[in-house]
C-alpha positions as CSV (number, residue, x, y, z in Angstrom):
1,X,1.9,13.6,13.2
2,X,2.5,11.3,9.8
3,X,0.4,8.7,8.6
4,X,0.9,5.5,6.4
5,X,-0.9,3.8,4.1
6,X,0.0,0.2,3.9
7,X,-1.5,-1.4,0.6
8,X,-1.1,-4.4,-1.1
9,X,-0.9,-4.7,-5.0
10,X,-4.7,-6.0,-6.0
11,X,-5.5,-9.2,-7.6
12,X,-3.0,-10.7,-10.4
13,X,-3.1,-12.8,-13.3
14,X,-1.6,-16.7,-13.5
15,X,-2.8,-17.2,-17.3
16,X,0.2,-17.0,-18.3
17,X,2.2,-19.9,-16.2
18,X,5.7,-19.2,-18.3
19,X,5.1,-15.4,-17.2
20,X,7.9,-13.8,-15.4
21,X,6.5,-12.8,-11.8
22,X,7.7,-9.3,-12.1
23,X,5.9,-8.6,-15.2
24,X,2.0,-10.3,-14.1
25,X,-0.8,-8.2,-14.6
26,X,-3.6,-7.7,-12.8
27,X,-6.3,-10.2,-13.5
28,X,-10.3,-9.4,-14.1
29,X,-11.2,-9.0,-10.5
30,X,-7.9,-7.2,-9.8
31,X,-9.4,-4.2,-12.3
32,X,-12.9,-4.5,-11.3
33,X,-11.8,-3.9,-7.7
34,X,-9.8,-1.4,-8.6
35,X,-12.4,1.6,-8.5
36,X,-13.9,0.2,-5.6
37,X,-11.0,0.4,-3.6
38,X,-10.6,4.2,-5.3
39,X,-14.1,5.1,-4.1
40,X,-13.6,4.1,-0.4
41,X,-9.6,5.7,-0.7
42,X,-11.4,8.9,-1.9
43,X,-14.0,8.9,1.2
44,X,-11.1,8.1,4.0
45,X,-10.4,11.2,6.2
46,X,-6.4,10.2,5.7
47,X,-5.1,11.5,2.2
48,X,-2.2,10.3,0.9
49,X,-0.1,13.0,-0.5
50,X,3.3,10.6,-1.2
51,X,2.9,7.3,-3.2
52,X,5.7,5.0,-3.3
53,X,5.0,2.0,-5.1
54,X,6.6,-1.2,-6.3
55,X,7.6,-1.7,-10.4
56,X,5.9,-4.8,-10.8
57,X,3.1,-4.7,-13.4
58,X,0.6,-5.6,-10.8
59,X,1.5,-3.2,-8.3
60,X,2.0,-0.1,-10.9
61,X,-1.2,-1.0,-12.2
62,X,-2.8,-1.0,-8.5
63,X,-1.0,2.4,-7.8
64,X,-2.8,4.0,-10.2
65,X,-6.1,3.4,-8.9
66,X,-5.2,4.3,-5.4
67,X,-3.0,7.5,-6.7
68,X,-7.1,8.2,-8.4
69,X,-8.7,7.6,-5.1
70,X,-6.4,10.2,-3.1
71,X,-6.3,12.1,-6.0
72,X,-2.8,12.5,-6.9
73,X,-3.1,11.3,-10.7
74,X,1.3,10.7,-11.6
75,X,1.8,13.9,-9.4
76,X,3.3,12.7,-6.1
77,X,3.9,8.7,-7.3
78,X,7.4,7.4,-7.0
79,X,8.4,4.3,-8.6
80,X,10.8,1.9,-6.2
81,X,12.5,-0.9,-7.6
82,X,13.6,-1.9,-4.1
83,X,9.5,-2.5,-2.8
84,X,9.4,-6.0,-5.1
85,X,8.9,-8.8,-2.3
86,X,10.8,-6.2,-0.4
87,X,11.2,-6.8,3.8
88,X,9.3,-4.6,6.3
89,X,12.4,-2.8,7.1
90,X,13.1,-2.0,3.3
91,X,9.5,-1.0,3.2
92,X,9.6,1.5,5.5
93,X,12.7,2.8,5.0
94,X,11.2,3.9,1.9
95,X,8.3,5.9,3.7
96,X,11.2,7.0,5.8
97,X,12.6,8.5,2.8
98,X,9.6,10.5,2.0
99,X,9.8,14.6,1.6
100,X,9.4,16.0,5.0
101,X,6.5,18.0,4.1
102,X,4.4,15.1,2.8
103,X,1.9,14.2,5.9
104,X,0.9,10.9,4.6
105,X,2.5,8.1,2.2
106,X,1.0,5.4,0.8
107,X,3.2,2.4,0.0
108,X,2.4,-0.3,-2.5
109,X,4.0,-3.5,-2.3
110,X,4.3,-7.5,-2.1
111,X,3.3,-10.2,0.7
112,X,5.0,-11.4,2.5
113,X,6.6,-7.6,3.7
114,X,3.5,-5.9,3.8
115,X,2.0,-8.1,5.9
116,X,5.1,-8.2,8.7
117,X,5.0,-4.4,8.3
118,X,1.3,-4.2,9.5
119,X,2.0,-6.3,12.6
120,X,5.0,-4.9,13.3
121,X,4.1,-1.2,13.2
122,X,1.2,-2.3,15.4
123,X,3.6,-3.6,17.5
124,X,1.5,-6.8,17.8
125,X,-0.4,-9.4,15.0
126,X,-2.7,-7.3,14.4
127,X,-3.7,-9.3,10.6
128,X,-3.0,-12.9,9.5
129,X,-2.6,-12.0,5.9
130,X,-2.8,-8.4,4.1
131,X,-5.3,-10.2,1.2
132,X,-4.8,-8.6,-1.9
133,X,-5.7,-5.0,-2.5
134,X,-6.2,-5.0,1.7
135,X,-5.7,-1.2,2.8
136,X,-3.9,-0.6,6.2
137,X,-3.3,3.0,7.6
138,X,-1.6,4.0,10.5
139,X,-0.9,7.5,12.7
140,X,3.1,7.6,13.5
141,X,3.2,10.2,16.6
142,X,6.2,11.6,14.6
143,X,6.7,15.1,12.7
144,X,9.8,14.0,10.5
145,X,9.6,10.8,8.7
146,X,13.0,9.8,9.2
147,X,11.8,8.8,12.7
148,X,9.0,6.2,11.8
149,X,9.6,2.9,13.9
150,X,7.9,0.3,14.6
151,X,5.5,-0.4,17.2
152,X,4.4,3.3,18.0
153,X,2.0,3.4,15.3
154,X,-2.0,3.7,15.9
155,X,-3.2,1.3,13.4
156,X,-6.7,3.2,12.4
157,X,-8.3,2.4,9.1
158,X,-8.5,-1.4,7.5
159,X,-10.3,-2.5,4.4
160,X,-10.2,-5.0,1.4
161,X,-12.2,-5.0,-1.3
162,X,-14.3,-8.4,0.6
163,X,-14.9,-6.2,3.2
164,X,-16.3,-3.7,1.3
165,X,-18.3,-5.9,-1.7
166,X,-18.3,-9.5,0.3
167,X,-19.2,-12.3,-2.8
């Protein structure tokens, strides 16, 4: 059995407006809820032992706290040009492309994919709208990753950093 982690990139900046989207960083609530988020990634039962993450500033930056939280540091985090407002299928054709021996991935990406993948590996609306830094994990009753579909997955873990320090 596999499991994915389906996160969202955590809050960014709009200070700059003339700021290329690619290249936004994470604003001051972004980086405070980044150790938050760590923390409750550290105390989840599901560890992430692949991390495929978007290039954007804002998601590199938010790959770094959840690569802290499963403990992974750089070791295991792969950098995808592809994941930047990428579609659910691009999105988990990269977990598909994971190392076999890996039992769970963690992807970090953009809205609007991230949300469709969450529904549609539920196999049903399961969210409205992944907020930012939102944490989805799923069990994929598969042994290779090559195999992950949509709609067989057990979605099993959900969290944002609202949830978890409401304002």
């Amino acid at each position: 059995m596999k499991a994915l982690w389906v996160i969202r990139h955590a809050k960014s900046s709009w200070a700059d407006p003339g700021q290329d989207d690619f290249e936004r960083p994470l604003n001051d609530r972004g980086r405070r809820d980044g150790p938050l988020m760590a923390r409750w990634l550290a105390a989840q039962p599901l560890r992430a032992d692949w991390l495929i993450t978007s290039t954007a500033a804002r998601a590199r930056a938010t790959a770094a706290f959840v690569a802290d939280g499963f403990g992974l540091g750089r070791r295991g985090t792969v950098e995808e040009p592809g994941l930047y407002h990428a579609a659910p299928h691009d999105l988990l054709d990269a977990a598909r492309e994971a190392p076999p021996t890996c039992d769970c991935v963690a992807l970090v990406a953009h809205n609007p994919g991230m949300t469709a993948l969450v529904n549609q590996l539920a196999g049903a609306r399961v969210i409205d709208n992944l907020p930012t830094f939102g944490c989805a994990a799923f069990l994929l009753a598969e042994e290779d990753w090559a195999n992950a579909g949509y709609g067989a997955a057990t979605f099993v873990a959900f969290a944002t950093p609202k949830l978890l320090s409401p304002r």
